[in-house]
N, C-alpha and C positions, 0 to 999 in steps of 0.2 A: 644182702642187707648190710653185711659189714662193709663190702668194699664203697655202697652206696656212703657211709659213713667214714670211712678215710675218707675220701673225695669231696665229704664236704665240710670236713675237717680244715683240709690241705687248702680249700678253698678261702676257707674263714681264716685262717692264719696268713693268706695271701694278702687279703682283704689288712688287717690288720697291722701288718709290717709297710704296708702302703701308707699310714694314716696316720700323721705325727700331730698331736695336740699341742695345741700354742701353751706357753706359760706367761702370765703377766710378770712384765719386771720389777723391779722394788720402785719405787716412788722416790724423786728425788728429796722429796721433803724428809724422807728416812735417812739421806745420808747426812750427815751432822759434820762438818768442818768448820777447825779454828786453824786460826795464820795470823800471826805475831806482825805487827807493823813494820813496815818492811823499806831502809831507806838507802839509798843506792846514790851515785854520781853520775851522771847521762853515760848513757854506751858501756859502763860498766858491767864486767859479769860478777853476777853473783850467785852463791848458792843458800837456799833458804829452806827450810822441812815446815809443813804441816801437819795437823794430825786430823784420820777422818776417824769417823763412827757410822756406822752399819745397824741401823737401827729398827731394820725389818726382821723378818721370819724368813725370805730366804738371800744366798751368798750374793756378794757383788763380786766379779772380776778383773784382772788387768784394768784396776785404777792407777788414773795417770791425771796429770796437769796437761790440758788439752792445748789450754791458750790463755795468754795472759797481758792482752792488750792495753796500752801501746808496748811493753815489754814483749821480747822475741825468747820465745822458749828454745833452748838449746840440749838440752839433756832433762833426765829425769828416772827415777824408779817407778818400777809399778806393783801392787800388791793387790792380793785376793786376801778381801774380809768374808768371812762365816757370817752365816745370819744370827740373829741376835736368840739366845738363850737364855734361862728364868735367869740366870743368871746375869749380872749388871753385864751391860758388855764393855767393850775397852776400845780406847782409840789407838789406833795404828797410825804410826811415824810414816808421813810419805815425803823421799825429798826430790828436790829439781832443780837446774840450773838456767837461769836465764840472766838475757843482757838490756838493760835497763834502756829508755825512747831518751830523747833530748829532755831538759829539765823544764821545757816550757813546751810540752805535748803531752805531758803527763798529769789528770787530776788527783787531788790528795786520796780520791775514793777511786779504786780501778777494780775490775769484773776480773776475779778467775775463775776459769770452767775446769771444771774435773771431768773426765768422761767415763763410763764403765760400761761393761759387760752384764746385761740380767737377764733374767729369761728369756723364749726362746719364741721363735715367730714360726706361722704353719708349712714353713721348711724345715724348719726344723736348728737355725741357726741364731745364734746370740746377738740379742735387742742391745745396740749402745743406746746408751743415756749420757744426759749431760746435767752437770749441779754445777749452779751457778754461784758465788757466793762474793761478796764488795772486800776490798782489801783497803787496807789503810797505806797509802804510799806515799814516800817521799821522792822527788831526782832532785839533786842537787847539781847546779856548776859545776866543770871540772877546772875548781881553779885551786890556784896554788901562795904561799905564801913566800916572796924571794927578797933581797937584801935585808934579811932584819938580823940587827943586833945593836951594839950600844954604839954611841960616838960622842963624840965631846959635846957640842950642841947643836940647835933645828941648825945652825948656819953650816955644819958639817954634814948635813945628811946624804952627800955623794963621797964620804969619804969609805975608807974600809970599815967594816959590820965587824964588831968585836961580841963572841957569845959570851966573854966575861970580863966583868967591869970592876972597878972598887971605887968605891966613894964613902966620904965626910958626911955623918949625921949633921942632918940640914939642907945640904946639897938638894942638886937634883941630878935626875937619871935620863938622859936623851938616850930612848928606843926607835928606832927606822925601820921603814918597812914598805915595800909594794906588791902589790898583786900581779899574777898574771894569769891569761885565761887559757888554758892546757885543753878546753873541748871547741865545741866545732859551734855552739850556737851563740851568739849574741849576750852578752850581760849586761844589761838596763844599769845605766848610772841612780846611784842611792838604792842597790840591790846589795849590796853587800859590805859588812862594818868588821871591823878589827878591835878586838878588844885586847886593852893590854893589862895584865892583873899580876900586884908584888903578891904572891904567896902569902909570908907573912904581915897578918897588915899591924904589927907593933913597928914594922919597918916603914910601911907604906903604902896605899892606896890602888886606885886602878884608873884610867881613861879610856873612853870608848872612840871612836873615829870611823867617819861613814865615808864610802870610795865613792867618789864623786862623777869617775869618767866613766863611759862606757867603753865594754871592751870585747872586738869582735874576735874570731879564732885568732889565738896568739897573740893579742893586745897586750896592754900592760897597764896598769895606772900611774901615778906620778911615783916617786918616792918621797915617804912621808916621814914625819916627825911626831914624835909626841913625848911631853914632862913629864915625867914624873916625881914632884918633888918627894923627899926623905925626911921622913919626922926628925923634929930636933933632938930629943931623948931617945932616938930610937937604939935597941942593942943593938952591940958587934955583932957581926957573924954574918953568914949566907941563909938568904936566901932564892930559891926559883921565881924569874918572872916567867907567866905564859903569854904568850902572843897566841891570839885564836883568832883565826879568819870564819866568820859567820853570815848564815843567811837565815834571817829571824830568829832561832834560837837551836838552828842545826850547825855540828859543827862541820866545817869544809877540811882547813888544816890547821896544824895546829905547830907551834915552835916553843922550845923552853931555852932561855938566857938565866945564867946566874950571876946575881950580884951580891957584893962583898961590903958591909959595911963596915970603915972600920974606927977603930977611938979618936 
């Protein structure tokens, strides 16, 4: 009788080391991610952290940034959150490196996928999941801003670019400037404006200027002019003009010139 009962002991235990029960995974709607709007130069790499939240009852694993289309994922960490406790739970920093599409293939909303590890399937092996979530993007131009600085006036503006000037309250200020285009895709004429701004405005003002050419890999637009006239009463002294190369209201590049007024 006993030996009848090992043997069917030995059997049931057989039986049972054979028979792996499935676990359901955690539900993507449990993982909880924020991502900071995110704004890049075409082809650019960059590196950027999110935070998730693990908002189930059981752990997530080797979460990672799966894909982050049209951007090319290049690097990345990956982290195991715990499942959620009475206690509030907390987001976990996850970062990644990726290199940004051309600036006219990329929507201002683009899809990142997170992927993870959660329970287990009737092998016995780990369920990947995928949480999808909209990202706020920007690609901008890779253009650049070259000959700007001051010169005697518009009729000089292929002379030499001086970063610092002095001028007579009243006067005015001639700042020069042309773009060029440093990426690989096409820039649409009246894509992109240069704004020129006196620091202090008891000195002087600002004018805007919108680039008119298009400019394909390594174009350039014209070189331009723009006035700035100088308050009649304005103090002596310095200060910063900015030259800012923009597209809507991102900046591209950006150059500082100092001017000098004096008595």
């Amino acid at each position: 009788m006993k030996r009848m009962l090992t043997i069917l002991l030995v059997i049931a235990a057989i039986l049972i080391s054979g028979c792996v029960s499935t676990v359901n995974p955690v539900n993507p709607e449990d993982v909880i991610v924020k991502v900071s709007p995110i704004t890049a130069k075409e082809f650019q790499e960059i590196e950027f952290s999110l935070s998730v939240l693990n908002n189930a009852t059981e752990p997530i694993d080797n979460v990672k940034v799966a894909s982050f289309d049209p951007f090319t994922v290049l690097a990345g960490g990956n982290v195991n959150i715990p499942a959620r406790t009475k206690e509030e739970p907390s987001f976990v920093s996850l970062n990644a490196k990726v290199q940004a599409g051309g600036f006219k293939d990329t929507n201002n909303i683009t899809t990142l996928a997170l992927s993870y590890a959660s329970g287990k399937d009737k092998d016995g092996k780990a369920i990947i999941k995928t949480k999808t979530v909209p990202v706020q993007t920007t690609v901008l131009p890779d253009a650049k801003l070259q000959f700007v600085g001051f010169v005697k006036d518009p009729g000089s503006r292929s002379g030499a670019e001086l970063t610092t000037w002095t001028i007579e309250k009243g006067g005015n200020a001639t700042i020069t400037f042309s773009v060029k285009n440093e990426g690989k895709t096409t820039i649409d004429e009246n894509t992109l404006k240069v704004f020129v701004d006196i620091e202090n405005k008891r000195i002087g003002s600002n004018a805007t200027f919108e680039i008119g050419e298009a400019m394909a890999k390594g174009g350039t637009s014209y070189t331009e002019a723009v006035v700035l006239p100088i308050i009649k009463n304005a103090p002596n002294g310095e200060t910063d003009v900015i030259v800012t190369l923009l597209m809507d209201d991102k900046i591209i590049d950006k150059k500082t010139l100092q001017l000098t007024v004096k008595l």
